[in-house]
NUPA-286067 format. One record per residue: x, y, z negated of N, C-alpha, C, O in turn; residue in one letter; residue number from 1. Coordinates in steps of 0.2 Angstrom, whole numbers. Layout:
X; Y; Z; X; Y; Z; X; Y; Z; X; Y; Z; A; NUM $
...
***
This chain:
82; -133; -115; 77; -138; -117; 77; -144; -113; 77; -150; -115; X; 1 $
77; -142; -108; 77; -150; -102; 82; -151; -100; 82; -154; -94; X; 2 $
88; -148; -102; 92; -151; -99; 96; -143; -95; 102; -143; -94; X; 3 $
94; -139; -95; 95; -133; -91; 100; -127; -96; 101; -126; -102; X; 4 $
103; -125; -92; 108; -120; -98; 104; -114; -100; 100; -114; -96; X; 5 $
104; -110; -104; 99; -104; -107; 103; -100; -105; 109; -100; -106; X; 6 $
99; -94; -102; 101; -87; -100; 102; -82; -105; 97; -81; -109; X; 7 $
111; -79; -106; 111; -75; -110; 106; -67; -115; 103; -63; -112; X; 8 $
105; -67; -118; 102; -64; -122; 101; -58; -118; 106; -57; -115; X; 9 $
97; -53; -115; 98; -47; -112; 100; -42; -115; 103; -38; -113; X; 10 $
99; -43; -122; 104; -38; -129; 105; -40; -133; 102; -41; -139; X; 11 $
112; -41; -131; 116; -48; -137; 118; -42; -142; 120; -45; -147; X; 12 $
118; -35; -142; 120; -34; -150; 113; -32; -155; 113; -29; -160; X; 13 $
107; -35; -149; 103; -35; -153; 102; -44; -159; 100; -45; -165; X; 14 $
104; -46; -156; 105; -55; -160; 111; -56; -163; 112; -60; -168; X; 15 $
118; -51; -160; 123; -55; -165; 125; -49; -169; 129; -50; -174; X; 16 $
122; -42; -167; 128; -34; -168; 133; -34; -164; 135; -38; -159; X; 17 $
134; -26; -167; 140; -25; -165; 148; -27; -165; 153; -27; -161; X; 18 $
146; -30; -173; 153; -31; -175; 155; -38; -174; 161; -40; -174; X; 19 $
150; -41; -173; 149; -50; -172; 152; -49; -164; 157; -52; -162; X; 20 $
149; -44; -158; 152; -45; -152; 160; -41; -151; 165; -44; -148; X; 21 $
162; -35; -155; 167; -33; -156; 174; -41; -155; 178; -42; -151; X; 22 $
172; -45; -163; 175; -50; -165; 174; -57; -159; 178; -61; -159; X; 23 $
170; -57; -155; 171; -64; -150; 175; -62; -145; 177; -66; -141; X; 24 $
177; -53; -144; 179; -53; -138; 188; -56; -137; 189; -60; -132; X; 25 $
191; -54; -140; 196; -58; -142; 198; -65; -140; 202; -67; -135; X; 26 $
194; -68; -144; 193; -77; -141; 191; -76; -135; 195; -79; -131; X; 27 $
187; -74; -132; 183; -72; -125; 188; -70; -119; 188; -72; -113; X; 28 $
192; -66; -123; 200; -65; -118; 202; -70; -118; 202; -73; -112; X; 29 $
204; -73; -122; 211; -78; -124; 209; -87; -119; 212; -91; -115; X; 30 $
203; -85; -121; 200; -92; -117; 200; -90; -108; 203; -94; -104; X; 31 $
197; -83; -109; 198; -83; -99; 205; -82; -97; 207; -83; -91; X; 32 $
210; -80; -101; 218; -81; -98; 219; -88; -100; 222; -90; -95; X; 33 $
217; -92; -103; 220; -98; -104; 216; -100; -97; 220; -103; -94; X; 34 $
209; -101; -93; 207; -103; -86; 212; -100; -82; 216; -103; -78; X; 35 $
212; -94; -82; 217; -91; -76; 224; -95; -76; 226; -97; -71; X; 36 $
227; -95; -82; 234; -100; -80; 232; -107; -78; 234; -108; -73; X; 37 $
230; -110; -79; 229; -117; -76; 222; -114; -67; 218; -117; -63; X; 38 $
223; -109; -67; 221; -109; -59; 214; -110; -61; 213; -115; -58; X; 39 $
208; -109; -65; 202; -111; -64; 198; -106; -65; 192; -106; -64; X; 40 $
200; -99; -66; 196; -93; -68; 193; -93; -62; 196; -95; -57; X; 41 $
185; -91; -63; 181; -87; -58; 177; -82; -59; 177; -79; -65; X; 42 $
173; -79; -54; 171; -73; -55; 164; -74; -58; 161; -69; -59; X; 43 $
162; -79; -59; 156; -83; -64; 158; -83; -70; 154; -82; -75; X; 44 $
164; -84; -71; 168; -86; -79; 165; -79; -82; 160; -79; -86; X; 45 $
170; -72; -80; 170; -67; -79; 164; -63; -80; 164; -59; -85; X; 46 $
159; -63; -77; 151; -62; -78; 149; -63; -83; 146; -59; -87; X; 47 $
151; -70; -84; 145; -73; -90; 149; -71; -96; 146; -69; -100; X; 48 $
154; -71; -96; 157; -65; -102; 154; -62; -104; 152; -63; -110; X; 49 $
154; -54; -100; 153; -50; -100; 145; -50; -102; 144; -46; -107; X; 50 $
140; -53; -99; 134; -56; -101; 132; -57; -108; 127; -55; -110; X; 51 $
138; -60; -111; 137; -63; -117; 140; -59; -122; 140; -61; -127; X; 52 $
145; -53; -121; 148; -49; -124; 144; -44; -124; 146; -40; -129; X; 53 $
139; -40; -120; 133; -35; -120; 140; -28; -117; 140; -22; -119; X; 54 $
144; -31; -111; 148; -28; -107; 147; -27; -98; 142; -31; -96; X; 55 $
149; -24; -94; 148; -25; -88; 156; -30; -85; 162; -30; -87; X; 56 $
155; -33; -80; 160; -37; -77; 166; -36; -77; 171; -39; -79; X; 57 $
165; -27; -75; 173; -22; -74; 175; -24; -79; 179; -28; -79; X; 58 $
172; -20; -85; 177; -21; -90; 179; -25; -92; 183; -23; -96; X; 59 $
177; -34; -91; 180; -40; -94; 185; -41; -90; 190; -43; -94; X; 60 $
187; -39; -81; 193; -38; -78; 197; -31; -80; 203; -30; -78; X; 61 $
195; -28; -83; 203; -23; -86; 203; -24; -92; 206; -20; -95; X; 62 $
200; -30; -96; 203; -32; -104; 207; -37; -102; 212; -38; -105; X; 63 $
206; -40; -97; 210; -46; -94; 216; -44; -91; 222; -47; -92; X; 64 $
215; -39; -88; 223; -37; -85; 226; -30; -91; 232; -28; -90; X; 65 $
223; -29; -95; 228; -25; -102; 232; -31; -103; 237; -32; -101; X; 66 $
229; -34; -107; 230; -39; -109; 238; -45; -106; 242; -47; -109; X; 67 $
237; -45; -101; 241; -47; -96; 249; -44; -98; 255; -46; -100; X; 68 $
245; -38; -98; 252; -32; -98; 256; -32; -106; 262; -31; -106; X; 69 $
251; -34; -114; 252; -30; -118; 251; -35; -122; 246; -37; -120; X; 70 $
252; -40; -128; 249; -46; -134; 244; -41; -138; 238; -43; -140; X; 71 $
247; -35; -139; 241; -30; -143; 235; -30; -142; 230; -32; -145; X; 72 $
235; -26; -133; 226; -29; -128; 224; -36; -130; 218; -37; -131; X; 73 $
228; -40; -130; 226; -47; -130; 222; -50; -137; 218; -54; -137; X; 74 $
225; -46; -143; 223; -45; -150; 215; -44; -151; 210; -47; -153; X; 75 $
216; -36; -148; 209; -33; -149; 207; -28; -141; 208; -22; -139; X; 76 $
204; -33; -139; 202; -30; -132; 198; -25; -133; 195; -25; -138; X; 77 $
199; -20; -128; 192; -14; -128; 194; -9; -133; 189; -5; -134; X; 78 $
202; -9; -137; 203; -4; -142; 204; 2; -138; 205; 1; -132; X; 79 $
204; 7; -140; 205; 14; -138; 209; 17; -142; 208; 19; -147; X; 80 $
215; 18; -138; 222; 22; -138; 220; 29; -142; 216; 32; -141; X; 81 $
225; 29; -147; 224; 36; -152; 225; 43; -148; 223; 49; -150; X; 82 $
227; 42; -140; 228; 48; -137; 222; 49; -132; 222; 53; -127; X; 83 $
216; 45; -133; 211; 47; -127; 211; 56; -128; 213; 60; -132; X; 84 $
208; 57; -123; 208; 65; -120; 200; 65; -124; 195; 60; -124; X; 85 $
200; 74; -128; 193; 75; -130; 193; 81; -130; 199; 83; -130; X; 86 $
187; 85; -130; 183; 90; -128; 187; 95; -134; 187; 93; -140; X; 87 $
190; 100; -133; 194; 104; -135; 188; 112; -136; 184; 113; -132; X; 88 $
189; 115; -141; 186; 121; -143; 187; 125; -136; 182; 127; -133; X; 89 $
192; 127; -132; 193; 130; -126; 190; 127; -120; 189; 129; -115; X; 90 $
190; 122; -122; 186; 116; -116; 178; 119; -117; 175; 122; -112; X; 91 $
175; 119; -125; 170; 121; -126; 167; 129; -122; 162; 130; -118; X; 92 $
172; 134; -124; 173; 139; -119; 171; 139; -110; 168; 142; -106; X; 93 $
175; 134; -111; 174; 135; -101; 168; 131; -100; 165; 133; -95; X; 94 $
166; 127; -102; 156; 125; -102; 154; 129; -103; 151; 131; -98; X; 95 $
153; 135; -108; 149; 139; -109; 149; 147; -100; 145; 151; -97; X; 96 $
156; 145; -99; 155; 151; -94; 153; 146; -89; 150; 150; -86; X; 97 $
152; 139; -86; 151; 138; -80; 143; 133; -81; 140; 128; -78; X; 98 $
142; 136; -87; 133; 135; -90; 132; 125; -90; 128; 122; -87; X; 99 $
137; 122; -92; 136; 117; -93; 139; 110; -87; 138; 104; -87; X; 100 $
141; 115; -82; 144; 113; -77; 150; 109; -77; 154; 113; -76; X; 101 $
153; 102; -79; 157; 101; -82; 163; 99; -76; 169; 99; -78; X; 102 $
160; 98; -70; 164; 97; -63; 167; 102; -62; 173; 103; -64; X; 103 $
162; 107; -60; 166; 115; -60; 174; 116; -66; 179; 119; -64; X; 104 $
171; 114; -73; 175; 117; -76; 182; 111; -75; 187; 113; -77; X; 105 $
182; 105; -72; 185; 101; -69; 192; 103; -65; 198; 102; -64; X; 106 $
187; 107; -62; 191; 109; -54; 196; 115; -55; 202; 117; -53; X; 107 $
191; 119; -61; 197; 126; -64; 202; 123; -67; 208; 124; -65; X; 108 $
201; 116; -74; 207; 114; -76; 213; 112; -71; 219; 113; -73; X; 109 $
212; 107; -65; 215; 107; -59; 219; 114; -58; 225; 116; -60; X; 110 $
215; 116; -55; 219; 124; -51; 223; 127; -57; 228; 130; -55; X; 111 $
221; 128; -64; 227; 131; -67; 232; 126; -70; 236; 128; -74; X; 112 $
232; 119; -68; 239; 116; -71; 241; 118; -64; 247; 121; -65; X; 113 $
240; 118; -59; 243; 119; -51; 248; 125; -52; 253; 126; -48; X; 114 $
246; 130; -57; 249; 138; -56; 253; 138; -61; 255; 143; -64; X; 115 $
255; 130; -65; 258; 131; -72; 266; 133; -70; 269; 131; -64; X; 116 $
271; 137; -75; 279; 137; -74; 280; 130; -71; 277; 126; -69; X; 117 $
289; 133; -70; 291; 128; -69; 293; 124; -75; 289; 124; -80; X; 118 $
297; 120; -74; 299; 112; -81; 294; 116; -85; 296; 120; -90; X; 119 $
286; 114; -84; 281; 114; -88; 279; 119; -94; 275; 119; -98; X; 120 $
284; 125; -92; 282; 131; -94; 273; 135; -89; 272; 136; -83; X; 121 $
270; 136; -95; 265; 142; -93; 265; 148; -89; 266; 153; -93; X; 122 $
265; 149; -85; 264; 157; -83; 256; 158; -81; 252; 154; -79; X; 123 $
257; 164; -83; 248; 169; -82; 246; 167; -73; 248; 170; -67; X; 124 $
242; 162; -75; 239; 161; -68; 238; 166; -63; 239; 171; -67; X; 125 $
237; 169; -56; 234; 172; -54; 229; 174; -53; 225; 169; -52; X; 126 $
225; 182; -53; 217; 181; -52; 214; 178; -48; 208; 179; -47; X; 127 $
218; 176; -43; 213; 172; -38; 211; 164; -41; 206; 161; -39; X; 128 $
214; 163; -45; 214; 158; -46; 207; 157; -52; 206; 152; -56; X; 129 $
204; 161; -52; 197; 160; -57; 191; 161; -50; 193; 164; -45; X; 130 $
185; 158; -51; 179; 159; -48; 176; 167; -52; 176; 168; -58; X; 131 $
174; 169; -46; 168; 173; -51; 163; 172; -56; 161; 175; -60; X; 132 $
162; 165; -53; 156; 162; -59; 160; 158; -64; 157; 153; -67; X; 133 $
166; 159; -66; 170; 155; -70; 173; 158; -75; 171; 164; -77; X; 134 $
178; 155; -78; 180; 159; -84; 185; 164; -81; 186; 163; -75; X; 135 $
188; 169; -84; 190; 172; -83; 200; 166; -85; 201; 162; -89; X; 136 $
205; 169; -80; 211; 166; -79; 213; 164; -87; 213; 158; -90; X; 137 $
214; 168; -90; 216; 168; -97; 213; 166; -103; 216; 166; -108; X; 138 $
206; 164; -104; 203; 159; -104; 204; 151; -103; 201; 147; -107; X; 139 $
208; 149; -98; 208; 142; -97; 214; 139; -98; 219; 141; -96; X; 140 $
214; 132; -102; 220; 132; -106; 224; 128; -100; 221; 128; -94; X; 141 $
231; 125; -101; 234; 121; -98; 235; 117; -99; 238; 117; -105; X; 142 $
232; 110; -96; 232; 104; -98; 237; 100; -93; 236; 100; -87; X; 143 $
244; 95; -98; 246; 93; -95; 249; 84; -100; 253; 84; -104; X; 144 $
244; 79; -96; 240; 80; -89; 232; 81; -89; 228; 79; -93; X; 145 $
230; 85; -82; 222; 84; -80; 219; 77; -82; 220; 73; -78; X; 146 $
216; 77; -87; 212; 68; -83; 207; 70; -78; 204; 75; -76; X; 147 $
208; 63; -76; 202; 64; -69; 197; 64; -70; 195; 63; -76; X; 148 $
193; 66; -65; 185; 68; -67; 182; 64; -70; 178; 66; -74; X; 149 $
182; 56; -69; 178; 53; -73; 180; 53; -80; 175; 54; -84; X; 150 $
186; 52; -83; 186; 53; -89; 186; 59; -92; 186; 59; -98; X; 151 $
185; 64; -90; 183; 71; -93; 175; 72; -95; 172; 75; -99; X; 152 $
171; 66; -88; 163; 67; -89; 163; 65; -95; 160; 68; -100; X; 153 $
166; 57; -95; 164; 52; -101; 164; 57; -109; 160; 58; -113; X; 154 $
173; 61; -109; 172; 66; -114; 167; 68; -117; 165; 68; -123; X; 155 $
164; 72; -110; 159; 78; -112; 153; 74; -114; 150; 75; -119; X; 156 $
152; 66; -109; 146; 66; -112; 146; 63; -120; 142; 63; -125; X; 157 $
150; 61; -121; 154; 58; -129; 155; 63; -134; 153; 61; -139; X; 158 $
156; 67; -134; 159; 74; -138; 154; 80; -137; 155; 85; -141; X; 159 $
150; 80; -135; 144; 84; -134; 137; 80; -135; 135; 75; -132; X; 160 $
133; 84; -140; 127; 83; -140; 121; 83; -133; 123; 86; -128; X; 161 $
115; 80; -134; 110; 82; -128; 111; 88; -129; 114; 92; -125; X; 162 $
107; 90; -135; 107; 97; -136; 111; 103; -132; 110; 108; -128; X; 163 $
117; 101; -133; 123; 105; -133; 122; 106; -127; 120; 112; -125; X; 164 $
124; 101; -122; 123; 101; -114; 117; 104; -112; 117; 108; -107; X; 165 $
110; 101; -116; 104; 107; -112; 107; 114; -113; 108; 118; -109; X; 166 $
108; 115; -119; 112; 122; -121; 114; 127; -117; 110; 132; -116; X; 167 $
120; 125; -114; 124; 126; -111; 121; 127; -104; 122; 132; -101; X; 168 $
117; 122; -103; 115; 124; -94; 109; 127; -95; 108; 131; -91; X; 169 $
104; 126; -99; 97; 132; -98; 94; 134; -104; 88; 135; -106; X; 170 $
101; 135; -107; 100; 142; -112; 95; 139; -120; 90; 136; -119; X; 171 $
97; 141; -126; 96; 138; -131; 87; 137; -132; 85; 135; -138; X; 172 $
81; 138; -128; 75; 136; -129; 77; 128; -127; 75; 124; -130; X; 173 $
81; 127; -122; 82; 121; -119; 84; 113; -124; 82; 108; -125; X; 174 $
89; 120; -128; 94; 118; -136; 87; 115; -138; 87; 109; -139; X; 175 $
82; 119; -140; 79; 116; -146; 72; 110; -145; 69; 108; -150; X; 176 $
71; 108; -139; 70; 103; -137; 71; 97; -139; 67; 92; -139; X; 177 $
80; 97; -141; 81; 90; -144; 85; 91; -152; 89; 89; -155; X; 178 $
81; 95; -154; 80; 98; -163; 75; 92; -167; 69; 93; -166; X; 179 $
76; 88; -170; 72; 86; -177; 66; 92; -178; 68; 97; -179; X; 180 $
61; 92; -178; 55; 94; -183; 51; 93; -184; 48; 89; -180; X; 181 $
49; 94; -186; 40; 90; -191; 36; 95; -188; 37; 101; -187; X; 182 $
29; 90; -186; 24; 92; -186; 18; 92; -189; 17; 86; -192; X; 183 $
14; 95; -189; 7; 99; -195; -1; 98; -190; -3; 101; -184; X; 184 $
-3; 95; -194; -9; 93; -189; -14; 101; -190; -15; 102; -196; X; 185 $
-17; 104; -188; -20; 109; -186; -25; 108; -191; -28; 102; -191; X; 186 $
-26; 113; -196; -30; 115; -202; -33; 122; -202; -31; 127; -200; X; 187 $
-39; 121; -206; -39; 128; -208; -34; 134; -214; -30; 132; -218; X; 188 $
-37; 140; -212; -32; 143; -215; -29; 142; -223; -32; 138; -226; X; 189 $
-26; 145; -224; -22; 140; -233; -24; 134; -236; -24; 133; -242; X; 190 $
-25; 130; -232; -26; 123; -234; -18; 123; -234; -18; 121; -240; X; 191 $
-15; 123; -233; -7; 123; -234; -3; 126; -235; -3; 131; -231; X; 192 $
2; 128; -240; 7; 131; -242; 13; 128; -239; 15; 123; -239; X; 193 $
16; 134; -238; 26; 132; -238; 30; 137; -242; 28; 143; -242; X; 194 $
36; 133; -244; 40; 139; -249; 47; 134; -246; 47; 128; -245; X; 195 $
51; 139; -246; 57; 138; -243; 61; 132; -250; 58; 129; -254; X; 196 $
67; 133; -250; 70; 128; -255; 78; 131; -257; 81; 126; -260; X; 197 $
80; 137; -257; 83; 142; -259; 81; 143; -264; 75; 144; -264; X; 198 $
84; 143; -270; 86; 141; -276; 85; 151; -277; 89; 155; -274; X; 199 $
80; 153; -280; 80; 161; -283; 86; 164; -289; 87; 162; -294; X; 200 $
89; 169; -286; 94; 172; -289; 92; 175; -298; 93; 181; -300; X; 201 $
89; 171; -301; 87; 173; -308; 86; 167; -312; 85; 161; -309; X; 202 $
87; 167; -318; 85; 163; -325; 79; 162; -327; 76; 167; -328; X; 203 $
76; 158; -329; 70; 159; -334; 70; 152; -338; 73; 147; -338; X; 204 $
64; 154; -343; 64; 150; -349; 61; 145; -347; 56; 146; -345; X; 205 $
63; 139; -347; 58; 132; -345; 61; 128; -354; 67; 125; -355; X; 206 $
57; 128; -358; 57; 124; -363; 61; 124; -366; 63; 119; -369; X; 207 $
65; 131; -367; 69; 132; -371; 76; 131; -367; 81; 129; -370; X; 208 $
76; 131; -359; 82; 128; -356; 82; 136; -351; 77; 139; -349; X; 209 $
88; 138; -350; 88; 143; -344; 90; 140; -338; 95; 137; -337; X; 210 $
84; 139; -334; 88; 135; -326; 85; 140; -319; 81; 145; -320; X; 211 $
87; 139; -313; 83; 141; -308; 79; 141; -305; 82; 141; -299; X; 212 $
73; 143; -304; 67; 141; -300; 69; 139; -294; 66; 137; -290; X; 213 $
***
């Protein structure tokens, strides 16, 4: 208003969306590699990007340096690769034995690539190589390769429900804490009926028509 620059939106995909910031990021790259070749990018440029893209810093410097690497990144920054690593039915398994524990179940997948064959053949782990409080050896798949712990948390936290995870760590009354349901304000008695919505195994005559109750 006087002369002064205005501070980014605090939630720019509340003013532009998602798909409006998706689409600037692009231009957003292409403009800070065009400062960087002429020597004028800063870690200001950088910020105020990421400020105005409703991103953190980091990741405006690794779209910058994909990019770098690849015209694709430089296309469509922030895309995610068809082989990201996700939460596997076995995977599912090894949370339920280490009750939600997702490091733990980390460190097992670790220790059983360690016992894999040789040229990436499988062999039956050894049983030292299960914890007592873990799954048992044949149980735990082979992954090859381990992602590292940070990308395995992102998985679980991505690929699992709150639910799921209270679940898992304190047991399904935990589960149902984060359930949808309706509540009923306190009445006297049969002021209220309920009947389910299971369609009755029979016929009858509604106006000359046979339908379901």
């Amino acid at each position: 208003m006087d002369g002064q620059p205005t501070a980014p939106p605090e939630d720019p995909a509340g003013v532009l969306g998602e798909e409006s910031l998706t689409a600037l990021r692009a231009p957003a790259v292409r403009r800070l590699l065009a400062l960087r070749a002429e020597r004028r990018l800063s870690r200001e440029h950088v910020r105020l990007a990421g400020e105005c893209l409703g991103v953190s810093e980091r990741t405006v410097w690794r779209w910058l340096a994909e990019a770098s690497l690849s015209p694709r990144a430089a296309l469509r920054p922030g895309d995610r690769s068809g082989d990201r690593f996700e939460i596997t039915r076995e995977i599912r398994v090894l949370l339920a034995y280490w009750h939600g524990n997702a490091c733990a179940v980390h460190r097992q997948l670790v220790a059983r690539a360690e016992t894999g064959g040789r040229d990436g053949q499988p062999t039956t782990p050894p049983e030292s190589a299960a914890s007592p409080a873990g799954a048992p050896p044949a149980a735990v798949p082979l992954l090859d390769p381990v992602p590292s712990l940070p990308t395995f948390l992102r998985a679980v936290r991505r690929d699992l429900t709150a639910g799921e995870r209270a679940g898992l760590a304190a047991g399904p009354d935990a589960a149902r804490a984060h359930d949808v349901f309706g509540k009923r304000a306190a009445s006297w008695r049969n002021h209220v009926w309920e009947a389910d919505h299971v369609q009755a195994p029979l016929l009858v005559d509604a106006d000359g028509d046979l339908v379901r109750p």
